[in-house]
N, CA, C and O atoms as a GROMACS GRO file, in nm:
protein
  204
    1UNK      N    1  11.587   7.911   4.331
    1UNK     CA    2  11.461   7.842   4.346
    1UNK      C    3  11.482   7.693   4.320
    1UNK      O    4  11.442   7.634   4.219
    2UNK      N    5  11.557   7.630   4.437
    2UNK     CA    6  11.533   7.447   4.386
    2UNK      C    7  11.396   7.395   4.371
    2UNK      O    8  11.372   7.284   4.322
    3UNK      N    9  11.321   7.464   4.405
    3UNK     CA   10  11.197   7.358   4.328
    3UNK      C   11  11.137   7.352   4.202
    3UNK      O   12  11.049   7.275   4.162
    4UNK      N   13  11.199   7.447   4.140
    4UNK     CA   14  11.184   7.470   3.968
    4UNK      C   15  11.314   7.394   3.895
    4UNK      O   16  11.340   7.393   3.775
    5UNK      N   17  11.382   7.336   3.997
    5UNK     CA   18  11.509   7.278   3.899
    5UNK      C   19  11.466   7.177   3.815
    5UNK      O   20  11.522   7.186   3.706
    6UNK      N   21  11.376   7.068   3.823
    6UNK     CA   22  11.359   7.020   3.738
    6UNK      C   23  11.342   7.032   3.632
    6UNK      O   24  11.383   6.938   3.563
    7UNK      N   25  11.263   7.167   3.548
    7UNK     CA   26  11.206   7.239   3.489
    7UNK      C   27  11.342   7.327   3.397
    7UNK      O   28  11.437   7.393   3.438
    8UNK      N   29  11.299   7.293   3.267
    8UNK     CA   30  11.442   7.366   3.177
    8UNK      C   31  11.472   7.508   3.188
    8UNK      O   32  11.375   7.556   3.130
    9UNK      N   33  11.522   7.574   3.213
    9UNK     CA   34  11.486   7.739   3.191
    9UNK      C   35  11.546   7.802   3.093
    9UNK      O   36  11.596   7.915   3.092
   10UNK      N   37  11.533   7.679   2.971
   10UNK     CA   38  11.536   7.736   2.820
   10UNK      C   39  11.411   7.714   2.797
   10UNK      O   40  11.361   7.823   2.769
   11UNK      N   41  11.319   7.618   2.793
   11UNK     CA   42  11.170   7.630   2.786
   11UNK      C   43  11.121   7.744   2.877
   11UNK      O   44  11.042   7.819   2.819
   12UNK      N   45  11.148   7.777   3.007
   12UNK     CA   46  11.051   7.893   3.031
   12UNK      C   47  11.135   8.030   3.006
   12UNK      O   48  11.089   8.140   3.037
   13UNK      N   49  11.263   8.012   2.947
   13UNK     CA   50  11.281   8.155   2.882
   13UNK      C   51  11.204   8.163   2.719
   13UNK      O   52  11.169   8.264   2.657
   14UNK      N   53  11.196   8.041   2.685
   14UNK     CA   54  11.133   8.069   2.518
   14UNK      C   55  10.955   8.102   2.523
   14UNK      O   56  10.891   8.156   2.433
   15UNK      N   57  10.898   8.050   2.660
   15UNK     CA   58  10.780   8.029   2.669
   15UNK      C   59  10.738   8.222   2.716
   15UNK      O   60  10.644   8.293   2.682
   16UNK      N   61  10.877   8.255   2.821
   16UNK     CA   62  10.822   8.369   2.803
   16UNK      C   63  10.848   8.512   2.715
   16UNK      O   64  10.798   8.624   2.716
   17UNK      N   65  10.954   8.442   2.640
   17UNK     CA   66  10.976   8.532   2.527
   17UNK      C   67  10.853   8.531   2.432
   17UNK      O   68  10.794   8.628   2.386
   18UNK      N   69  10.823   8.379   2.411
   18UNK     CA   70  10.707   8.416   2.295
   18UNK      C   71  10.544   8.488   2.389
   18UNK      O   72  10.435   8.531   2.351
   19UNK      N   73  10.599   8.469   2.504
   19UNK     CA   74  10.433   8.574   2.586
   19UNK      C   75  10.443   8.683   2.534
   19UNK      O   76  10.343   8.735   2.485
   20UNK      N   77  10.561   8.745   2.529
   20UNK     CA   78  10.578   8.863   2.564
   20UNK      C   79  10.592   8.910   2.384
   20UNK      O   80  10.546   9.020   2.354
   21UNK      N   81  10.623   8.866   2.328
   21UNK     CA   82  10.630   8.880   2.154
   21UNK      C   83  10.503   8.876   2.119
   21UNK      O   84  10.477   8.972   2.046
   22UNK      N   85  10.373   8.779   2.146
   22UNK     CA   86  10.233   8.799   2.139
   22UNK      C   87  10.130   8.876   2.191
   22UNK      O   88  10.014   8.891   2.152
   23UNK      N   89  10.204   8.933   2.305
   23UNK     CA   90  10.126   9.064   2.358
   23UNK      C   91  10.170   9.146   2.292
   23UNK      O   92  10.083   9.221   2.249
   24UNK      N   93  10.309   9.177   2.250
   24UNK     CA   94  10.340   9.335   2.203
   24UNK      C   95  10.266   9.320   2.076
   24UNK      O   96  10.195   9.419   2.059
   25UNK      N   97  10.256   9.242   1.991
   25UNK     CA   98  10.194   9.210   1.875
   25UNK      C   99  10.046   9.241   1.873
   25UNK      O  100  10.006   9.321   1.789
   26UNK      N  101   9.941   9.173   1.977
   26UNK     CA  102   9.866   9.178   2.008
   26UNK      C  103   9.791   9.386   2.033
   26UNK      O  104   9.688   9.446   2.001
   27UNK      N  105   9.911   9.419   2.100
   27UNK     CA  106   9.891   9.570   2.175
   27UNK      C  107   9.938   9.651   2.048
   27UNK      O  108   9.855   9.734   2.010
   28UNK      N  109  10.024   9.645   1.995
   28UNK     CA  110  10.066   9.701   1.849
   28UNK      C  111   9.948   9.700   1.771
   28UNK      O  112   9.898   9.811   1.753
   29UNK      N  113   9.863   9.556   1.696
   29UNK     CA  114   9.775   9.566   1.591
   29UNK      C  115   9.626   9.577   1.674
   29UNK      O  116   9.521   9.561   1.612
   30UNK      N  117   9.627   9.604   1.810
   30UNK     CA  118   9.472   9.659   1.811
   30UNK      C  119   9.435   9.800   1.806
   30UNK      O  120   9.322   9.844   1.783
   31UNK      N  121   9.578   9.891   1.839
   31UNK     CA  122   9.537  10.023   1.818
   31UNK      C  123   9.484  10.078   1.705
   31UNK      O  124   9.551  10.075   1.601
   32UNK      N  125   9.349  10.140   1.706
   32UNK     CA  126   9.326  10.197   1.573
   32UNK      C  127   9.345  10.358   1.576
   32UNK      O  128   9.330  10.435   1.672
   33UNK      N  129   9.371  10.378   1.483
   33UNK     CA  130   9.391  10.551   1.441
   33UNK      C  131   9.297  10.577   1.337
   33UNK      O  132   9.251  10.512   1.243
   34UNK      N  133   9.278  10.732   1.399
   34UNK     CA  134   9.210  10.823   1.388
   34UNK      C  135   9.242  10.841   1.204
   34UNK      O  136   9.362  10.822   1.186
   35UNK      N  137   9.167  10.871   1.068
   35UNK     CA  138   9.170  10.876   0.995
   35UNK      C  139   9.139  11.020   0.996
   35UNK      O  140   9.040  11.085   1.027
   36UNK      N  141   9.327  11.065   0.924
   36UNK     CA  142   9.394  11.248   0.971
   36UNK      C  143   9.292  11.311   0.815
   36UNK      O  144   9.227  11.415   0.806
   37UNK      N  145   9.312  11.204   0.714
   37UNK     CA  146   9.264  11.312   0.536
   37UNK      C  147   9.138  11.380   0.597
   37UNK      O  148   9.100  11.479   0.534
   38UNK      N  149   9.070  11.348   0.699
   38UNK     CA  150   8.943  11.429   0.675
   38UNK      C  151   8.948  11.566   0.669
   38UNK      O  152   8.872  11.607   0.580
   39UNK      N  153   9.008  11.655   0.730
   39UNK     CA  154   9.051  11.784   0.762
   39UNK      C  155   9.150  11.836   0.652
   39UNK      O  156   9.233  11.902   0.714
   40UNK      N  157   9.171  11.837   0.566
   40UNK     CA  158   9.303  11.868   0.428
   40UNK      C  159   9.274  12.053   0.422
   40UNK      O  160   9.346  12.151   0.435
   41UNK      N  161   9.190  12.041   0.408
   41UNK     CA  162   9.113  12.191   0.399
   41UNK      C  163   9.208  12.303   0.481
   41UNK      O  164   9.237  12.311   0.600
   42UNK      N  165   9.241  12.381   0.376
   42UNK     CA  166   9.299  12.491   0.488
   42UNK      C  167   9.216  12.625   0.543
   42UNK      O  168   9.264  12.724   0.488
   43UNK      N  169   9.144  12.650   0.602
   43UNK     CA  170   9.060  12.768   0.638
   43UNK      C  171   9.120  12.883   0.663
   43UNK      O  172   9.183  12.908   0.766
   44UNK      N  173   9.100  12.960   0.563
   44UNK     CA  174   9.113  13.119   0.544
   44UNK      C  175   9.055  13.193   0.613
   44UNK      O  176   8.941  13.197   0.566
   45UNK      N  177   9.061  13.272   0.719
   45UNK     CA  178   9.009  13.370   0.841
   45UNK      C  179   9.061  13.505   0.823
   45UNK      O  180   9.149  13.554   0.893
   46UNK      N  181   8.992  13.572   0.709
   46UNK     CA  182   8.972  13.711   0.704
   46UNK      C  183   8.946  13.800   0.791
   46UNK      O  184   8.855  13.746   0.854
   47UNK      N  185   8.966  13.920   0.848
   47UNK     CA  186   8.934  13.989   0.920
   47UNK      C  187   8.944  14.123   0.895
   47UNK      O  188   9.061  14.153   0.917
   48UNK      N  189   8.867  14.241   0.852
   48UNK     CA  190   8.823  14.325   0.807
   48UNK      C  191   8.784  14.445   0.913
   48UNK      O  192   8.678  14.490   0.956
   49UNK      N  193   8.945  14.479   0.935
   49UNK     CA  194   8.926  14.607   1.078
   49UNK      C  195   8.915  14.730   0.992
   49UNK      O  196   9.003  14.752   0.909
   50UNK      N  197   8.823  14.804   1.005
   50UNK     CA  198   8.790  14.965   0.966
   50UNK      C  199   8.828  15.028   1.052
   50UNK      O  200   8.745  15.105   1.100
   51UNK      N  201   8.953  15.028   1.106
   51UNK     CA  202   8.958  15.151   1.243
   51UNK      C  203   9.145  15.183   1.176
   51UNK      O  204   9.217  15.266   1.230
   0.00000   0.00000   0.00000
């Protein structure tokens, strides 16, 4: 591409390293999770065959 030669391509490798380091960052700390303690309880299911 000669018309980008002017242009460093250590600045647009750092420019798109740090894109790409602020999205994963970005996509990493917006996921929220599901809060698992609610359910701890273990349920006991008796079943009482007379045959």
């Amino acid at each position: 591409m000669p018309q980008m030669a002017p242009l460093s391509w250590l600045n647009l490798l750092i420019s798109f390293v740090t894109m790409f380091m602020i999205m994963s960052t970005l996509n990493y700390f917006s996921f929220a999770y599901d809060n698992s303690q609610k359910s701890t309880e273990k349920k006991l299911i008796k079943f009482n065959w007379k045959w």
